[in-house]
C-alpha positions as CSV (number, residue, x, y, z in Angstrom):
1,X,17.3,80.2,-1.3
2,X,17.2,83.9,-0.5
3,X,19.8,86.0,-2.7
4,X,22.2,88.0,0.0
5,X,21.7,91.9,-1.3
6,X,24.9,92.5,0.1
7,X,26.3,90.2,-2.5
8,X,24.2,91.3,-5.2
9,X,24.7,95.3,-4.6
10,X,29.2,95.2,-5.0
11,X,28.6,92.5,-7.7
12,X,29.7,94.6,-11.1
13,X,30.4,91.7,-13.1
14,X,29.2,87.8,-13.1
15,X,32.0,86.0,-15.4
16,X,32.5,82.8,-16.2
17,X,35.6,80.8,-13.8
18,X,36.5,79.1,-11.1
19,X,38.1,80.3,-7.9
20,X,39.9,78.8,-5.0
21,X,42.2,79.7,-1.9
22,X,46.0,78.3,-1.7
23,X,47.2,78.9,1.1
24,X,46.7,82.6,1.8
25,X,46.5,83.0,-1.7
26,X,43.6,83.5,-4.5
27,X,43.7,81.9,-7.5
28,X,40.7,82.7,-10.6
29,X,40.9,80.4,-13.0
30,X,39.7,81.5,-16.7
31,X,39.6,79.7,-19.9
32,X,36.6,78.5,-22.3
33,X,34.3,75.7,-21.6
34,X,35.8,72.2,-21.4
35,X,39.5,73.5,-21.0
36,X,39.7,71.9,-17.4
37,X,39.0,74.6,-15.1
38,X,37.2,72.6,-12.1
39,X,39.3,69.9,-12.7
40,X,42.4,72.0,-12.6
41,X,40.4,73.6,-8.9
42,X,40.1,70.5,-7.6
43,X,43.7,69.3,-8.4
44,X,45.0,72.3,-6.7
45,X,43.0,71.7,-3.8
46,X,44.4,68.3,-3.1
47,X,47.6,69.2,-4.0
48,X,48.1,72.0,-1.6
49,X,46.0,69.7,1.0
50,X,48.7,67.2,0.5
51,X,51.4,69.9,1.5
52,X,49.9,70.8,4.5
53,X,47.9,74.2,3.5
54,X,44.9,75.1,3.7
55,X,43.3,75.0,0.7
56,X,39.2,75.8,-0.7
57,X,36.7,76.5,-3.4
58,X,35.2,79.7,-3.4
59,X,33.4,79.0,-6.3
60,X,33.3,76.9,-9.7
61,X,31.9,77.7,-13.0
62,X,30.9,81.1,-12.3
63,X,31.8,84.0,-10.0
64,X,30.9,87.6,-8.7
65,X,33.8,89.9,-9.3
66,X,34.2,93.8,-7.9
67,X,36.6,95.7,-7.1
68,X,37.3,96.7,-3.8
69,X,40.1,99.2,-2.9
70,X,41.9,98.2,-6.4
71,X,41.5,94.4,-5.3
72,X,39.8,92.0,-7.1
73,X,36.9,90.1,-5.0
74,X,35.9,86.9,-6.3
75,X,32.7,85.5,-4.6
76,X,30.2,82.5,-4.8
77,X,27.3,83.2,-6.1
78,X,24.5,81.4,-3.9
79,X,23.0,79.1,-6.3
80,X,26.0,77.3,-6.6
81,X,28.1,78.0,-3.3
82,X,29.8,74.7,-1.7
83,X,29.5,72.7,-5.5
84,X,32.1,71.6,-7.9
85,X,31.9,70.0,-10.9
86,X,33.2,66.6,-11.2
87,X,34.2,65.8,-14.6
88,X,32.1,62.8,-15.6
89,X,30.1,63.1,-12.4
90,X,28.2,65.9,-12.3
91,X,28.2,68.7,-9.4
92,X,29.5,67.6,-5.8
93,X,29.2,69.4,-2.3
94,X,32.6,70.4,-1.7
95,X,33.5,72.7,1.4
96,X,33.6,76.1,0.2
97,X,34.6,80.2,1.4
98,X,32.4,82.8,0.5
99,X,35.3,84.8,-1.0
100,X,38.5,85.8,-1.3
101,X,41.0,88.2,-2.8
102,X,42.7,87.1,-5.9
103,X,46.1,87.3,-5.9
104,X,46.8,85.2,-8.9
105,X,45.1,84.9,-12.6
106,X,45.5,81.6,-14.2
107,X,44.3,81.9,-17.9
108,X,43.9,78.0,-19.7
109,X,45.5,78.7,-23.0
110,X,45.8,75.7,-26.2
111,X,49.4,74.9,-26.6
112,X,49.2,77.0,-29.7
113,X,49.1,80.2,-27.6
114,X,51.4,78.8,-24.6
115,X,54.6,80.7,-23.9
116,X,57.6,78.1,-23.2
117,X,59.1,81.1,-20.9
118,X,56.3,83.7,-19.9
119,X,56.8,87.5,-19.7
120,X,55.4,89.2,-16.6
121,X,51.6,89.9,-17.8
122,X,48.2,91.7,-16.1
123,X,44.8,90.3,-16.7
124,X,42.5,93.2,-16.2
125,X,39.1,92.0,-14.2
126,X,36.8,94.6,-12.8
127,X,38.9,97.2,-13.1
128,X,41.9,95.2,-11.2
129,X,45.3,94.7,-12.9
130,X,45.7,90.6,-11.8
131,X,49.0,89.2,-12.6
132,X,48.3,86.4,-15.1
133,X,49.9,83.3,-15.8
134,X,49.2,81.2,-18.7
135,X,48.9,77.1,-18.2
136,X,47.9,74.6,-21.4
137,X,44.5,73.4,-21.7
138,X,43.5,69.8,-19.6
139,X,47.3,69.4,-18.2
140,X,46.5,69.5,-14.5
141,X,50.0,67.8,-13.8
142,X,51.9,70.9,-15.5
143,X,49.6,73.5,-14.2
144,X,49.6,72.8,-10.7
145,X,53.6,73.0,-11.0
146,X,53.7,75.9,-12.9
147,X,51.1,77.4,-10.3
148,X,53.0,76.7,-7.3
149,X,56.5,78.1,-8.4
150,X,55.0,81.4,-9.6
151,X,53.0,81.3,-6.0
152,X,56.5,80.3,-4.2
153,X,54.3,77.7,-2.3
154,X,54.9,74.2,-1.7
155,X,56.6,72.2,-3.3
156,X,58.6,75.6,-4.1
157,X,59.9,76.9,-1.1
């Protein structure tokens, strides 16, 4: 598979995440290995299905990030575009965009370091100030709750 030099030339950084579109919204996920990222992705992607938005991957496990115009870009990289990991499973073709602008950083935290009530915080990312919000560590359920009322998407309209 040819590398795109497009993609390669704005890429300043090649981190370790998962990324996704809700609605008109872009969501990075961060957090270490085994905290539940793609599962977390994938749960958000049927859940906002489910209420009617659109809802894709852009990429899981890991991601170009640049800045563009004080926006962070996440993008696929190609060796991995269009595949998610499925926990148990293995990787899976999943429909995919090649990128999007993240509005939304959602850092997997150990319930040690979770925040019953969160203060407004930025997760810096390629020079972009993100707003960040902090979910526990393999809760899907609570996550994808907490995610949609900071979003004010569906169910939280």
């Amino acid at each position: 598979m040819a590398v795109d030099k497009r993609v390669a030339a704005r890429a300043t950084e090649n981190i370790h995440g998962t990324a996704l579109l809700a609605g008109d919204r872009g969501l990075l996920i961060a957090g270490p290995s085994g905290a539940g990222k793609s599962t977390l992705a994938l749960a958000l992607i049927g859940h906002f299905r489910g209420q009617g938005l659109f809802s894709r991957l852009i990429a899981d496990d890991q991601l170009f990030v640049f800045n563009r115009n004080g926006r962070l870009i996440c993008q696929a990289p190609p060796t991995i575009a269009g595949l998610a990991e499925v926990a148990g499973i293995g990787p899976q073709p999943l429909a995919f965009e090649q990128e999007a602008v993240i509005d939304l950083c959602v850092r997997m935290v150990t319930d040690a370091e979770m925040q019953r009530f969160q203060a407004e915080a930025d997760q810096l990312i390629a020079g972009c100030a993100v707003p960040r919000l902090d979910v526990p560590t393999r809760n899907a359920t609570v996550a994808v709750a907490a995610i949609s009322a900071r979003l004010s998407l569906a169910t939280f309209r």
